[in-house]
N, C-alpha and C positions, 0 to 999 in steps of 0.2 A: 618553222613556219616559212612558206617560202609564197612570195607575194611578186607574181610577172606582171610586167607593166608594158604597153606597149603603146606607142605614138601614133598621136592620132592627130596632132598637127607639126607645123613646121618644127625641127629638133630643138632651134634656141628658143622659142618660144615655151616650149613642151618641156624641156629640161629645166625651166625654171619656174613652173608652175605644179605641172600635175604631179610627177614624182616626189617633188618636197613633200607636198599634203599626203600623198599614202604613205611616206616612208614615217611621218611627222603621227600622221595617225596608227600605225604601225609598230613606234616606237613607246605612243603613250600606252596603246593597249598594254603591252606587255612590262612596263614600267614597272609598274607596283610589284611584279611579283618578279622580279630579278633576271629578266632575260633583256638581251640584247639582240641589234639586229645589225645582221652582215650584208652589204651591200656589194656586188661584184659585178665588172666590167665583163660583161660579154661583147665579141665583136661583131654580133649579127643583129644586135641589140640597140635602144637607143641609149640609152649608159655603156655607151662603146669603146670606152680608155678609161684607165685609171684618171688620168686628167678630169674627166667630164665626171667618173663619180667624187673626186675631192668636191670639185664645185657645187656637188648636188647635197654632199655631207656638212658643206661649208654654209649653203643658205639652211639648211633644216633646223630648226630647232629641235634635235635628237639625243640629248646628251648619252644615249644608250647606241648610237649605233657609231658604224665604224667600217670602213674597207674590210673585205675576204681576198684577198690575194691569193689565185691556183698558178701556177709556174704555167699550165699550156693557156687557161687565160689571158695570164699577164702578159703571154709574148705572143698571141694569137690575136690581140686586142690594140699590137704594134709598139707596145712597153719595150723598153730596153735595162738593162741593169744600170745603166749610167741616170741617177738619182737628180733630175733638171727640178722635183716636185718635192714636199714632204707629205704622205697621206698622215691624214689628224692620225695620232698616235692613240688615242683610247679604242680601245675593243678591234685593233686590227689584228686578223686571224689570217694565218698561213696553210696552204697546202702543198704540201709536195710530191707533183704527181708526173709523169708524165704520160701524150696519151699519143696513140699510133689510131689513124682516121678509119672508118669514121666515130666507132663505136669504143674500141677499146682504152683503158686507159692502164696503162704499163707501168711500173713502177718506179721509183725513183733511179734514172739511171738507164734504165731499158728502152729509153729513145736518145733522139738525138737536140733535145729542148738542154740548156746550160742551167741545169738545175745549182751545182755550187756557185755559181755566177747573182743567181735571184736569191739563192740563200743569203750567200756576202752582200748583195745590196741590200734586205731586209733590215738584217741584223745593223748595216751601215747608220741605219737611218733610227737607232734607236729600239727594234723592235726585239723583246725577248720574251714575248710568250710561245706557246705550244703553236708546233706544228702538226699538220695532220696529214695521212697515204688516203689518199682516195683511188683505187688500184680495181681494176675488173675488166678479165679478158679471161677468155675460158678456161685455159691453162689454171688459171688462178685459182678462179671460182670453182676447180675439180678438188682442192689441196684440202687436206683435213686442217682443222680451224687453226688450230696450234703451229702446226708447221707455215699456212700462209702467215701468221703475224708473227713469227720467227723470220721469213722470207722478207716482210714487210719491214719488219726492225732493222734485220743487216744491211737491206739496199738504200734504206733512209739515213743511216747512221753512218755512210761512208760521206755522207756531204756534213757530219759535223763533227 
């Protein structure tokens, strides 16, 4: 489920009102039947830093949701690997992607994003569950199924 929100009034005002309640109603929908919700920093967005979505997880009453961390997010959203924050530790999901503008997103290692740099700070802060390649540029999307997630395995597996 994927739920955009966009501001419609001043951001401090905005970030602590309207986002709580749809993430809050959001969270309860899917409660009961075992899903979770990932909340992630975009920088064109008004949940535009990791910072501003802790704050946003922190007033919610969502015990199901939780940070999505993507490596060109995290660092496009002006995050650094130097850990000044803790995001809440339940239900944080990792991606490890990199992507080349404006459309493509290259694999781990195939840009110039410090992909073991935001692995080493994840993992610093406590964090060991699954990561995930979110990966699509033509080249890719040409590759029979088998050999891209063979591609996808080797280029991810060199940062752990």
């Amino acid at each position: 489920m994927i739920i955009s929100v966009r501001a419609t009034s001043p951001a401090a005002r905005w970030i602590s009102t309207v986002p709580r309640h749809v993430l809050e109603s959001a969270a309860g929908a899917v409660a009961d039947i075992g899903l979770r919700i990932a909340v992630e920093a975009f920088a064109w967005s008004a949940i535009n830093s990791v910072p501003t979505t802790s704050a946003l997880l922190a007033r919610a009453n969502a015990s199901n949701a939780g940070h999505l961390l993507d490596v060109w997010h995290f660092y496009n959203t002006g995050s650094t690997t130097r850990i000044d924050h803790r995001p809440r530790r339940r239900n944080r999901r990792r991606c490890a992607t990199q992507r080349r503008p404006p459309r493509a997103r290259l694999l781990p290692g195939g840009g110039d994003l410090d992909v073991r740099g935001f692995v080493t700070a994840v993992k610093s802060i406590g964090y060991d569950g699954p990561f995930s390649i979110e990966s699509s540029y033509p080249e890719f999307r040409e590759l029979d199924i088998a050999e891209a997630a063979a591609l996808a395995f080797d280029a991810t597996m060199k940062f752990f």
